[in-house]
N, C-alpha and C positions, 0 to 999 in steps of 0.2 A: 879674912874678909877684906873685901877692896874699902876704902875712902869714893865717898861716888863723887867727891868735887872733883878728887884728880886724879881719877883713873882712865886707863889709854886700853883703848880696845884694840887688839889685835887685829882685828878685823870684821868688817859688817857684811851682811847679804841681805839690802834693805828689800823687803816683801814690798811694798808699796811707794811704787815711783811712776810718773803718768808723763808721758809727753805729747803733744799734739798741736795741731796746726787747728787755726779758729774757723777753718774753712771744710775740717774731717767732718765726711757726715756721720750725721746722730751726733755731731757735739753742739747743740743749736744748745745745750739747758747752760753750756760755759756762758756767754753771755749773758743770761740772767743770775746765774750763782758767784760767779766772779767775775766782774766787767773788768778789774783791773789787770786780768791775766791775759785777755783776749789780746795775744799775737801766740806767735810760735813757741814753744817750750822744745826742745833737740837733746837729744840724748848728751853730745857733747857740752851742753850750757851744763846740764846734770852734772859732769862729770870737774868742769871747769867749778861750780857752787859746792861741791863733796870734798873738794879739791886736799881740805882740812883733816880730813879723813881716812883711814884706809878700806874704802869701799871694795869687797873684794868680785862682788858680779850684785845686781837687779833683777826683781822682778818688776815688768808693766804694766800693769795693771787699764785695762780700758778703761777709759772714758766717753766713747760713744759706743750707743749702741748701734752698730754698722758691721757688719763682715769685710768692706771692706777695708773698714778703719784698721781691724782685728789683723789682717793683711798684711797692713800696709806696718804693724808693731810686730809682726815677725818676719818681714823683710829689713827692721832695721836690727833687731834680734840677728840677724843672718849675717850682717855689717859689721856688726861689731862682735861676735862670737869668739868666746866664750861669756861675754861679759852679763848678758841679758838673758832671760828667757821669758814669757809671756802671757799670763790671764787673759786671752782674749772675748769680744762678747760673743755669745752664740744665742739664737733665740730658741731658750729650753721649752718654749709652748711648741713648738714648730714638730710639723711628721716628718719632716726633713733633714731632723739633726746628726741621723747617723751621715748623712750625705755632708750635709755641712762640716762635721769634725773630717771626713777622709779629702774631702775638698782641699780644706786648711793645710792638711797634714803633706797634700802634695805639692804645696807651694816650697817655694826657698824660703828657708825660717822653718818650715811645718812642723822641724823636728823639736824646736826651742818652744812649740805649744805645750806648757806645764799647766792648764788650767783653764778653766771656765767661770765667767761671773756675769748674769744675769737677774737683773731686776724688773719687774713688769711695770708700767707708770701709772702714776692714779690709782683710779679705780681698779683695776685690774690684777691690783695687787693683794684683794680681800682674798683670802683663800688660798692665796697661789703657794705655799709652802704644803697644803696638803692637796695639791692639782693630781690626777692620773697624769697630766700629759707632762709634770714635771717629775715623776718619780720614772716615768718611760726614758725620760732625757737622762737621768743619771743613771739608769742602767747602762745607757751606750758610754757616759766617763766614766763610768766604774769599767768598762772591759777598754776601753782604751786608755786606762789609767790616766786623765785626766784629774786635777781635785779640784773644786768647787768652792766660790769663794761667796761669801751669805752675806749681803749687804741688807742690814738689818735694822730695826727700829726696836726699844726695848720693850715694846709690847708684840711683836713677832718671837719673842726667846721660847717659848713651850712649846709654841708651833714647831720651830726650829728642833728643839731638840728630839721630838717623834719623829723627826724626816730624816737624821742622822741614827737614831735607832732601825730606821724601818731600809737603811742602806747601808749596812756594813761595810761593803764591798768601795765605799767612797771615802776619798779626803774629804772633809769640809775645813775649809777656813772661815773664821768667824771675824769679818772686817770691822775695825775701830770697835774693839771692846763689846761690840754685839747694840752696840747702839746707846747713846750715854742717857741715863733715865731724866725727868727731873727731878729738883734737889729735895721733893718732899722725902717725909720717912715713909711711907707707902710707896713712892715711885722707886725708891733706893733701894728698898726689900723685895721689889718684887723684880726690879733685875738681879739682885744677889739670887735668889731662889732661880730666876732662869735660867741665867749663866752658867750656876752651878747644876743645874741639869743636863744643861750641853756638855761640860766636862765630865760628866757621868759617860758618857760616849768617848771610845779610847779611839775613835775615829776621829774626831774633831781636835784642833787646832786653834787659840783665840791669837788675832793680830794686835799688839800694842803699837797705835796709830791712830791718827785722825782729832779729833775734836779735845780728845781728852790731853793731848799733847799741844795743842793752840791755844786751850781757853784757860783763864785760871778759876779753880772752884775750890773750896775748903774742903771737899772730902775725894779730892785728886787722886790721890796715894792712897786712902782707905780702897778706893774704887780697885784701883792695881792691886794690891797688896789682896785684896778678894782674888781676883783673876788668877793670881798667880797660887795662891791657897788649892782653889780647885782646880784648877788644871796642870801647878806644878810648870818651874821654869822653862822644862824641857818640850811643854806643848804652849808656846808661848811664843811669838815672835815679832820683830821691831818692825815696822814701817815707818818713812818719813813723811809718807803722803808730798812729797814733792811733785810740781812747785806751788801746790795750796801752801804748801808750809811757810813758802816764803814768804808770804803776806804778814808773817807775823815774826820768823827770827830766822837768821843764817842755817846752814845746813849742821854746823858744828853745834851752835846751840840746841837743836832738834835734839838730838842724840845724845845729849848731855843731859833732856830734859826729859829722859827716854829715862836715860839711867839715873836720874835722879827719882823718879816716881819707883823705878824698880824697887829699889831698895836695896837692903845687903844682900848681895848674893858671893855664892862664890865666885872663881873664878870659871870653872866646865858652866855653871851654872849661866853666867854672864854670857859667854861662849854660844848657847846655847840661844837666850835670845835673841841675841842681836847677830850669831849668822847661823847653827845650828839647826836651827826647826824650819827656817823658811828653807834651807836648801835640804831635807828629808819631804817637808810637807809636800813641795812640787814637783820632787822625783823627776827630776830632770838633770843629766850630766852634766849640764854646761852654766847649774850651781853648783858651787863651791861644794865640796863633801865633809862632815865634821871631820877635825881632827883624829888621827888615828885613836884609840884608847876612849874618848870621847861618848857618855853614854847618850850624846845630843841624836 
């Protein structure tokens, strides 16, 4: 077993990394959720902040909701190739989605599209994990091998995990822990029970990222140390949610804070989170492929 103060990662495939301009449409909600980010975020500032690191390729993750935005993250996908590849947004309500994914796909970049991630806003969001027109839409990523990335609130988990049973044929990635409950004992058990319903699904995938890596809470590491119980290292993978992250520590410290919550792990195991499962989950070439021998 590693020491997690001073161990050096061979290499990362950070699942979750956003870059954008304050002016991308469908990014209108950045000004209100982070004023202090509002200019440009560029792939290469990423690269210049990770710099500590050995980042070995990203994924993009959208932040607006826009196709064009989605575009305009696999044409920089296309730029800097092999390095990136892309979750971009697609609207999963839409009768047009199979059009929308072969649209995308014909673009430059099209090919670095590993994934979809849609959210509905508001209202709009009662029901939508068990929509017909959203299990229609995961049929077209499931045949064009797309994975699906579930940005989640911890009272959506059950929902969630009937929608990963009722699709086999789909990745799902389960973004920031599946949504962090609150700290009552009721609100804490009833994401352990969800959670561990969605890892009941050998389809699913949980991202360690997001809120639980920015805030500090007392049951931080019980939270992880669940996650990784039911789903096992190997379905498990790191995100730095850069550059939210930055708001709060460097990119070194992220991933430090990544591997501290982990816990002991081995090494394949290590391996595994932090580049292994995001470059499997999004089945895409031009992420890093686990090491040979590697049961990542």
């Amino acid at each position: 077993m590693n020491d997690r103060r001073s161990v050096a990662l061979d290499r990362v495939v950070d699942g979750h990394v956003h870059v954008w301009h304050p002016l991308d449409e469908g990014g209108e909600w950045l000004e209100r959720a982070v004023p202090s980010l509002q200019r440009e975020h560029t792939i290469e500032e990423f690269r210049r902040a990770a710099s500590a690191v050995t980042v070995e390729s990203v994924v993009l993750v959208e932040a607006a909701a826009s196709l064009t935005t989605t575009a305009k993250l696999l044409g920089i996908a296309h730029e800097v190739a092999p390095f990136a590849v892309v979750v971009g947004w697609l609207d999963a309500a839409s009768a047009t989605v199979d059009d929308d994914v072969a649209a995308l796909r014909m673009l430059d970049g099209g090919d670095h599209l590993a994934g979809v991630r849609y959210s509905p806003p508001g209202a709009a969001r009662a029901g939508w994990l068990e929509s017909d027109a959203l299990s229609r839409s995961l049929e077209v990523f499931g045949r064009a091998r797309l994975s699906f990335d579930l940005l989640l609130t911890s009272a959506d988990l059950d929902a969630a995990a009937r929608l990963c049973r009722r699709h086999p044929s789909v990745s799902f990635v389960v973004d920031h822990l599946g949504g962090l409950p609150d700290e009552s004992e009721g609100g804490v058990q009833a994401w352990r029970n969800g959670i561990a319903a969605i890892a009941a699904c050998e389809n699913a995938v949980v991202k360690l990222s997001g809120r639980i890596l920015r805030e500090t809470r007392p049951d931080a590491a019980a939270l992880v140390a669940h996650a990784i119980d039911v789903f096992g290292p190997h379905r498990m993978l790191f995100g730095s949610d850069w550059p939210i992250s930055s708001t709060t520590d460097d990119y070194a410290a992220r991933v430090g804070r990544a591997i501290e919550l982990a816990g002991p792990l081995s090494d394949a195991e290590l391996d595994a989170v932090f580049a292994g499962t995001a470059a499997r989950a999004y089945r895409a070439p031009s992420v890093a492929a686990a090491p040979a021998g590697s049961t990542a």
